[in-house]
C-alpha positions in Angstrom: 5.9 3.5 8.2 3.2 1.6 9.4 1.4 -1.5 8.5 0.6 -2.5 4.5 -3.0 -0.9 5.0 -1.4 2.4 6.3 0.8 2.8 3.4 -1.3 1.6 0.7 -3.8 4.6 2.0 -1.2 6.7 2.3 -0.3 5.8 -1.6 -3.7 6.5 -2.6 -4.3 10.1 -0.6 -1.1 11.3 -2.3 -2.7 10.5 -5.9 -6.4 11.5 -4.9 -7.4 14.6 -7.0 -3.9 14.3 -9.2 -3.7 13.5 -13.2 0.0 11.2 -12.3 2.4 11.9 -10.1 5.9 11.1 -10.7 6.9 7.9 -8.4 10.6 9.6 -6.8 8.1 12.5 -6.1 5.5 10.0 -4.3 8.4 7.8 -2.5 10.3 11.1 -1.4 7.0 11.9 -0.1 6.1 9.3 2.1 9.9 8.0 3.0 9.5 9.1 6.8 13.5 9.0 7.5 15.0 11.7 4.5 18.0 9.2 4.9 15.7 7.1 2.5 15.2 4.1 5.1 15.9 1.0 3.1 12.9 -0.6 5.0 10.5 2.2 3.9 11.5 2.1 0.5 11.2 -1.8 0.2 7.6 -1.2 1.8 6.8 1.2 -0.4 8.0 -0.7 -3.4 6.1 -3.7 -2.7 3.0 -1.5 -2.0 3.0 0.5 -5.0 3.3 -3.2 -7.1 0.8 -4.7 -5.2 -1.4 -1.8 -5.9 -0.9 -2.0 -9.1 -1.3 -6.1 -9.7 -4.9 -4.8 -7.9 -5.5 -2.2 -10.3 -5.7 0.3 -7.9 -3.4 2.0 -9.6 -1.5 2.3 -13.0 2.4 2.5 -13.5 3.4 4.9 -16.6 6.9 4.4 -17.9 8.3 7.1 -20.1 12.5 7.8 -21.1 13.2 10.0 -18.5 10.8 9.3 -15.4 8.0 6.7 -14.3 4.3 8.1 -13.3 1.8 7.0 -10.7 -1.8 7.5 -11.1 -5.2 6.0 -9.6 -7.5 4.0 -11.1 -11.3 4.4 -11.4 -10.7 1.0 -8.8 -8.6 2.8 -6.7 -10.5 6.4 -6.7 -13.5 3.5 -5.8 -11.1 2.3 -2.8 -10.2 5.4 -1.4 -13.7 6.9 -1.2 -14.6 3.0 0.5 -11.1 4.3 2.9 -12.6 7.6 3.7 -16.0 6.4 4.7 -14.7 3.9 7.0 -12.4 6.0 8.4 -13.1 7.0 12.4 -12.1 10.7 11.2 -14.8 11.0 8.8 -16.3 14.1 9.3 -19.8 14.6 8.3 -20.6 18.1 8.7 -23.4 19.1 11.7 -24.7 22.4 9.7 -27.7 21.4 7.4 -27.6 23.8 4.3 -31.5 22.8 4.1 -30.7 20.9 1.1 -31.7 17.1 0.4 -29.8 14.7 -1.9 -31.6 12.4 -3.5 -29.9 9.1 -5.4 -32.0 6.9 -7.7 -30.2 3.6 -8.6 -31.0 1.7 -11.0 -28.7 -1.3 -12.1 -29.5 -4.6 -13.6 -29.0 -8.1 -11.9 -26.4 -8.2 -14.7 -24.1 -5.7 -12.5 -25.4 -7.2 -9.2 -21.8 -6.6 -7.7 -21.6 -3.0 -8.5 -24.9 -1.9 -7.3 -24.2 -3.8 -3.7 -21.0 -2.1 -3.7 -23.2 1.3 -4.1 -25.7 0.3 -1.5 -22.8 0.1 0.7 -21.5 3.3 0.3 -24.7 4.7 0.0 -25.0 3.3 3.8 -22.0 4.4 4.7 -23.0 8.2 4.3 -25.7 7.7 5.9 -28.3 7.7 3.4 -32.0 6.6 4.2 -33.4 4.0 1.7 -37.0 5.1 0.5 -37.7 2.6 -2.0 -35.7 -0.2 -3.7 -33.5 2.2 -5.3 -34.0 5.3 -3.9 -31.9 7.0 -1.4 -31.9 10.5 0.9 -29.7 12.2 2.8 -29.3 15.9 3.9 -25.2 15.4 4.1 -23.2 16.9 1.0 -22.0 13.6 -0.6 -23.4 14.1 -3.5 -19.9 15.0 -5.2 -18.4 11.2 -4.6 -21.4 10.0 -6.1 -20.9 12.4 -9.2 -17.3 10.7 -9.2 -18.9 7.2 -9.0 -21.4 8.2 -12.1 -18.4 9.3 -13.8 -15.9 6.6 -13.4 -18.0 3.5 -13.8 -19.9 5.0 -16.6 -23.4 4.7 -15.3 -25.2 7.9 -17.2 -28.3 6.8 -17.1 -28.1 4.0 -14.3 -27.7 6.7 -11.3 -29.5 10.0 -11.4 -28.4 12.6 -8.6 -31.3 15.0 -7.5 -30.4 18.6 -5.3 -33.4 19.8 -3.4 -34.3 21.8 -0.6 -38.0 20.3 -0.6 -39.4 18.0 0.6 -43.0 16.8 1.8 -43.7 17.3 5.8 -44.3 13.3 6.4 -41.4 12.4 4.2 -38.5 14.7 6.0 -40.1 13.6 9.4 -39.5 10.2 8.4 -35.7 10.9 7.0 -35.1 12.4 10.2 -36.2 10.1 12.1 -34.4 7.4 10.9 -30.9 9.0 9.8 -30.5 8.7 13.8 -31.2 4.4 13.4 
């Protein structure tokens, strides 16, 4: 195994889309050598507590077998992973539809709406207004997920549409390529 980074992301991609899954499972996994390398399971024991002093994610101990599972941090961490990743693939073929975010937090949760700015940036969304963000690229589903896990209902509205006013998509366009 790689650096700390590598396997921490590696810890978090086995979990992503999973209810728990059982940590034997998740070490057999990711053990490269199947002679159980003693360095790759001390590396992988020191990640999986580190991740979970970060609360990334959550150890659950029952009589018979311990669980892994993420986080609304550490689903928030991964999709950060993803978008930063060089293999990122935004796809090329426009389904003609525009997504529309409209964000509305207070200065009380300051920290949580730059952290959503930033993602917002990061796929490639144009800012309109203050709090109002377009893009024709389908992330609208991570943002669904970021709704749902940080429990902003009415804080973040998601808006599918396939129009759009001729000035406004000729400015969208224009600048998705700054």
């Amino acid at each position: 195994m790689a650096k700390k980074q590598e396997i921490s992301s590696k810890i978090l991609n086995a979990l992503s889309g999973k209810q728990a899954v059982k940590i034997k499972e998740l070490k057999n996994d990711l053990v490269e050598d199947q002679q159980k390398n003693q360095t790759q399971n001390y590396a992988l024991n020191r990640s999986i507590k580190n991740m979970g002093d970060l609360g990334l994610i959550e150890t659950i101990k029952s009589d018979r077998e311990d669980y892994a599972r993420l986080t609304a941090k550490g689903r928030q961490k991964l999709a950060s992973i993803k978008l930063d990743s060089k293999s990122t693939l935004i796809s090329n073929n426009w389904d003609g539809k525009w997504r529309i975010i409209l964000l509305d937090l207070p200065e009380s949760r300051k920290a949580e709406r730059e952290s959503i700015r930033y993602l917002l940036k990061k796929a490639n969304f144009v800012c309109l207004k203050n709090s109002a963000w377009i893009s024709p690229y389908p992330f609208e589903h991570m943002f669904e997920n970021i709704k749902k896990d940080l429990g902003l209902t009415n804080e973040i509205m998601i808006i599918v549409t396939d129009k759009l006013d001729e000035a406004s998509e000729k400015y969208i366009l224009e600048n998705l390529a700054k």
